[in-house]
C-alpha positions as CSV (number, residue, x, y, z in Angstrom):
1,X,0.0,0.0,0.0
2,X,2.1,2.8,-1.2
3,X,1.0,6.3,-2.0
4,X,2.0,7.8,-5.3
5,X,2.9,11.3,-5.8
6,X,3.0,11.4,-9.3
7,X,1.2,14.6,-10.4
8,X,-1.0,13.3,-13.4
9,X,-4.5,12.7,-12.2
10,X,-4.4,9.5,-14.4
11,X,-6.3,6.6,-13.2
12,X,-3.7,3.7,-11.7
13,X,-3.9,0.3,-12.8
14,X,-1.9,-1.6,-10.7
15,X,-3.5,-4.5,-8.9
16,X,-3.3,-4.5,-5.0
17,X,-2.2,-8.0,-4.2
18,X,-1.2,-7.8,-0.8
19,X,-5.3,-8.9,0.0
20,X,-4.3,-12.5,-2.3
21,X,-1.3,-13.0,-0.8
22,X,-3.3,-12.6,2.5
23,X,-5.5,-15.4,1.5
24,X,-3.1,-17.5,0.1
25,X,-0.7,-17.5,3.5
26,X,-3.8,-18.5,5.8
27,X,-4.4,-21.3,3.4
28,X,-1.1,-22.4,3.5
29,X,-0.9,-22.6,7.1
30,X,-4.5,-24.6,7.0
31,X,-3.0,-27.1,4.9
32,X,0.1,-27.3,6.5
33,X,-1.7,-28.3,9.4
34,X,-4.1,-30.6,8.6
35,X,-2.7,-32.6,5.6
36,X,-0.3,-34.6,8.4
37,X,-3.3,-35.3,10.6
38,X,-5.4,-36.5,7.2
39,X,-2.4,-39.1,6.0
40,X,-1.5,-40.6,9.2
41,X,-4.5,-42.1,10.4
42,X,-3.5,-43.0,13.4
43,X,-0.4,-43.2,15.8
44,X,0.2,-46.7,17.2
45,X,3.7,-48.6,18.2
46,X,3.2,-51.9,17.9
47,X,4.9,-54.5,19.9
48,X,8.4,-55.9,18.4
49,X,9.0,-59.4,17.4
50,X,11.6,-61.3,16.3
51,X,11.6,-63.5,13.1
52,X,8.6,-61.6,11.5
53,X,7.5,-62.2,8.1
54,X,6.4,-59.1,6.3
55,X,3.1,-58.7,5.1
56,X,2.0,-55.5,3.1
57,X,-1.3,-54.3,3.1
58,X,-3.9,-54.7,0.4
59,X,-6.8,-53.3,-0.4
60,X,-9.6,-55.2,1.0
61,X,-7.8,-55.9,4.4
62,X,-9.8,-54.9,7.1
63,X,-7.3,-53.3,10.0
64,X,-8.4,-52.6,13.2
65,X,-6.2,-50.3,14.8
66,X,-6.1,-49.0,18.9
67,X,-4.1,-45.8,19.7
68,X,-2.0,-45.3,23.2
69,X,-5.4,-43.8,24.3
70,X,-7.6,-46.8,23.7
71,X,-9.7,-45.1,20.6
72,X,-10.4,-47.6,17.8
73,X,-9.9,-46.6,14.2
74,X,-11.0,-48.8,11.3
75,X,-9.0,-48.8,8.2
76,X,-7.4,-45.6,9.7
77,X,-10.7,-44.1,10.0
78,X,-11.4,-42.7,13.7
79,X,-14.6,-44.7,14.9
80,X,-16.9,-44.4,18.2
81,X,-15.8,-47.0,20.7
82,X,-19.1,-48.0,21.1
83,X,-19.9,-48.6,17.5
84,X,-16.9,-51.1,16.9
85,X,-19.4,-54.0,16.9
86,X,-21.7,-52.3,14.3
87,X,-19.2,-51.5,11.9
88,X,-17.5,-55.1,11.9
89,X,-20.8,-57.1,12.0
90,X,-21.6,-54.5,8.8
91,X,-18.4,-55.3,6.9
92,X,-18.1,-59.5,8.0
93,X,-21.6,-59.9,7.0
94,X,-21.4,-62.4,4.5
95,X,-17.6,-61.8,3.8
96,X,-16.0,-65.4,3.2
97,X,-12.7,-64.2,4.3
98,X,-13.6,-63.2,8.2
99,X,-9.4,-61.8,9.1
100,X,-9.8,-58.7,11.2
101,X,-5.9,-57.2,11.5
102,X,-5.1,-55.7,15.1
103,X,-2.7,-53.1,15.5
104,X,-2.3,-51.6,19.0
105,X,0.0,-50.1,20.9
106,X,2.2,-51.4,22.7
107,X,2.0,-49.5,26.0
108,X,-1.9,-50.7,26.1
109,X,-3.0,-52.5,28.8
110,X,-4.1,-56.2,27.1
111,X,-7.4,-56.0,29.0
112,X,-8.1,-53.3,26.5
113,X,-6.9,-55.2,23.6
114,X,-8.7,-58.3,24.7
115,X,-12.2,-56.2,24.7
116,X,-11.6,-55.1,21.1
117,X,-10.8,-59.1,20.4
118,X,-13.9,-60.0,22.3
119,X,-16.2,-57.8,20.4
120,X,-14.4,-58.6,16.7
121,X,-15.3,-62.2,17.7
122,X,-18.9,-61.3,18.4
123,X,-19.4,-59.3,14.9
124,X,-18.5,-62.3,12.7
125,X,-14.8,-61.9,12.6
126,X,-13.4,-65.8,12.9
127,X,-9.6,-64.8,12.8
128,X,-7.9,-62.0,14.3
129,X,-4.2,-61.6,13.4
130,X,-2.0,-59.3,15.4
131,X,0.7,-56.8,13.9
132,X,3.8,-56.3,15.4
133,X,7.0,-54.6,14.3
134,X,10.3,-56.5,13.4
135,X,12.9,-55.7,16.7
136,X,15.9,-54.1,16.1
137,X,18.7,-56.2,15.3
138,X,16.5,-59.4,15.3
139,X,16.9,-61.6,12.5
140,X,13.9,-61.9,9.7
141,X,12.3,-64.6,8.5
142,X,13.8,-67.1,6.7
143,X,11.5,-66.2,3.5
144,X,13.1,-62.8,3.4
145,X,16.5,-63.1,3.4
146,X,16.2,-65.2,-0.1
Protein backbone atom coordinates (compact mmCIF):
# COMPACT_ATOMS: atom_id res chain seq x y z
CA UNK A 1 0.00 0.00 0.00
CA UNK A 2 2.05 2.80 -1.17
CA UNK A 3 1.04 6.34 -1.99
CA UNK A 4 2.03 7.79 -5.33
CA UNK A 5 2.95 11.30 -5.78
CA UNK A 6 2.95 11.44 -9.32
CA UNK A 7 1.16 14.59 -10.39
CA UNK A 8 -1.00 13.34 -13.45
CA UNK A 9 -4.46 12.72 -12.19
CA UNK A 10 -4.36 9.49 -14.36
CA UNK A 11 -6.25 6.60 -13.24
CA UNK A 12 -3.74 3.66 -11.71
CA UNK A 13 -3.88 0.29 -12.79
CA UNK A 14 -1.91 -1.62 -10.69
CA UNK A 15 -3.53 -4.46 -8.94
CA UNK A 16 -3.29 -4.53 -4.97
CA UNK A 17 -2.19 -8.04 -4.20
CA UNK A 18 -1.24 -7.76 -0.77
CA UNK A 19 -5.34 -8.91 0.01
CA UNK A 20 -4.33 -12.47 -2.33
CA UNK A 21 -1.27 -13.03 -0.84
CA UNK A 22 -3.25 -12.59 2.48
CA UNK A 23 -5.51 -15.39 1.55
CA UNK A 24 -3.09 -17.45 0.13
CA UNK A 25 -0.71 -17.50 3.48
CA UNK A 26 -3.78 -18.49 5.76
CA UNK A 27 -4.45 -21.30 3.44
CA UNK A 28 -1.11 -22.42 3.46
CA UNK A 29 -0.87 -22.58 7.10
CA UNK A 30 -4.53 -24.63 6.99
CA UNK A 31 -2.98 -27.11 4.87
CA UNK A 32 0.14 -27.27 6.49
CA UNK A 33 -1.68 -28.26 9.41
CA UNK A 34 -4.11 -30.59 8.59
CA UNK A 35 -2.65 -32.62 5.56
CA UNK A 36 -0.30 -34.57 8.43
CA UNK A 37 -3.29 -35.32 10.56
CA UNK A 38 -5.43 -36.45 7.18
CA UNK A 39 -2.38 -39.07 5.98
CA UNK A 40 -1.51 -40.62 9.19
CA UNK A 41 -4.54 -42.06 10.37
CA UNK A 42 -3.46 -43.04 13.40
CA UNK A 43 -0.39 -43.20 15.81
CA UNK A 44 0.23 -46.72 17.17
CA UNK A 45 3.69 -48.57 18.17
CA UNK A 46 3.22 -51.90 17.87
CA UNK A 47 4.95 -54.46 19.93
CA UNK A 48 8.39 -55.90 18.41
CA UNK A 49 9.02 -59.35 17.36
CA UNK A 50 11.59 -61.32 16.28
CA UNK A 51 11.60 -63.49 13.06
CA UNK A 52 8.58 -61.61 11.48
CA UNK A 53 7.47 -62.25 8.08
CA UNK A 54 6.39 -59.12 6.26
CA UNK A 55 3.12 -58.69 5.08
CA UNK A 56 2.04 -55.45 3.11
CA UNK A 57 -1.33 -54.28 3.08
CA UNK A 58 -3.93 -54.74 0.42
CA UNK A 59 -6.83 -53.30 -0.44
CA UNK A 60 -9.57 -55.21 0.99
CA UNK A 61 -7.83 -55.91 4.40
CA UNK A 62 -9.80 -54.91 7.07
CA UNK A 63 -7.31 -53.29 10.03
CA UNK A 64 -8.35 -52.62 13.16
CA UNK A 65 -6.19 -50.27 14.81
CA UNK A 66 -6.08 -48.97 18.90
CA UNK A 67 -4.07 -45.78 19.70
CA UNK A 68 -2.02 -45.31 23.15
CA UNK A 69 -5.44 -43.77 24.34
CA UNK A 70 -7.64 -46.82 23.66
CA UNK A 71 -9.71 -45.12 20.61
CA UNK A 72 -10.39 -47.56 17.83
CA UNK A 73 -9.88 -46.61 14.17
CA UNK A 74 -11.01 -48.79 11.34
CA UNK A 75 -8.96 -48.82 8.19
CA UNK A 76 -7.40 -45.63 9.70
CA UNK A 77 -10.72 -44.11 9.99
CA UNK A 78 -11.45 -42.66 13.70
CA UNK A 79 -14.61 -44.65 14.93
CA UNK A 80 -16.93 -44.36 18.16
CA UNK A 81 -15.76 -46.96 20.72
CA UNK A 82 -19.06 -48.05 21.06
CA UNK A 83 -19.87 -48.62 17.50
CA UNK A 84 -16.92 -51.09 16.93
CA UNK A 85 -19.44 -54.05 16.88
CA UNK A 86 -21.72 -52.31 14.28
CA UNK A 87 -19.20 -51.49 11.88
CA UNK A 88 -17.45 -55.10 11.86
CA UNK A 89 -20.76 -57.12 11.98
CA UNK A 90 -21.63 -54.52 8.84
CA UNK A 91 -18.39 -55.34 6.86
CA UNK A 92 -18.12 -59.47 8.01
CA UNK A 93 -21.63 -59.89 7.05
CA UNK A 94 -21.37 -62.43 4.47
CA UNK A 95 -17.63 -61.84 3.82
CA UNK A 96 -16.03 -65.38 3.17
CA UNK A 97 -12.71 -64.18 4.29
CA UNK A 98 -13.58 -63.20 8.23
CA UNK A 99 -9.38 -61.77 9.06
CA UNK A 100 -9.79 -58.73 11.21
CA UNK A 101 -5.89 -57.22 11.52
CA UNK A 102 -5.12 -55.74 15.06
CA UNK A 103 -2.75 -53.11 15.54
CA UNK A 104 -2.29 -51.64 19.04
CA UNK A 105 0.00 -50.07 20.90
CA UNK A 106 2.19 -51.39 22.66
CA UNK A 107 1.97 -49.53 26.04
CA UNK A 108 -1.86 -50.69 26.09
CA UNK A 109 -2.98 -52.52 28.84
CA UNK A 110 -4.08 -56.18 27.13
CA UNK A 111 -7.39 -55.95 28.96
CA UNK A 112 -8.06 -53.29 26.45
CA UNK A 113 -6.94 -55.19 23.61
CA UNK A 114 -8.66 -58.31 24.66
CA UNK A 115 -12.22 -56.19 24.69
CA UNK A 116 -11.56 -55.10 21.06
CA UNK A 117 -10.75 -59.07 20.43
CA UNK A 118 -13.89 -60.04 22.30
CA UNK A 119 -16.16 -57.82 20.38
CA UNK A 120 -14.42 -58.60 16.72
CA UNK A 121 -15.31 -62.22 17.73
CA UNK A 122 -18.89 -61.29 18.42
CA UNK A 123 -19.38 -59.32 14.90
CA UNK A 124 -18.46 -62.31 12.73
CA UNK A 125 -14.76 -61.95 12.55
CA UNK A 126 -13.40 -65.84 12.89
CA UNK A 127 -9.56 -64.80 12.81
CA UNK A 128 -7.94 -62.01 14.34
CA UNK A 129 -4.22 -61.59 13.44
CA UNK A 130 -2.01 -59.26 15.41
CA UNK A 131 0.73 -56.84 13.89
CA UNK A 132 3.77 -56.33 15.36
CA UNK A 133 6.98 -54.55 14.27
CA UNK A 134 10.30 -56.52 13.41
CA UNK A 135 12.89 -55.73 16.75
CA UNK A 136 15.90 -54.07 16.05
CA UNK A 137 18.75 -56.22 15.35
CA UNK A 138 16.53 -59.38 15.33
CA UNK A 139 16.86 -61.60 12.45
CA UNK A 140 13.91 -61.89 9.65
CA UNK A 141 12.28 -64.61 8.54
CA UNK A 142 13.84 -67.06 6.68
CA UNK A 143 11.53 -66.22 3.49
CA UNK A 144 13.07 -62.85 3.41
CA UNK A 145 16.52 -63.14 3.38
CA UNK A 146 16.25 -65.24 -0.11
Amino acid sequence: MGVSVKSGGGVNSEPNVVPMIDVMLVLLVIFMVVTPALASGFAAEPPAGVNLKSHPEEEFDQILGIDKYGQYFLNKKKIDNAALGDSLTTIFTGREDALLYLKAHRELPYEVVQQAWNVASRSGVRVVAAITDQASGAPAAESEKE
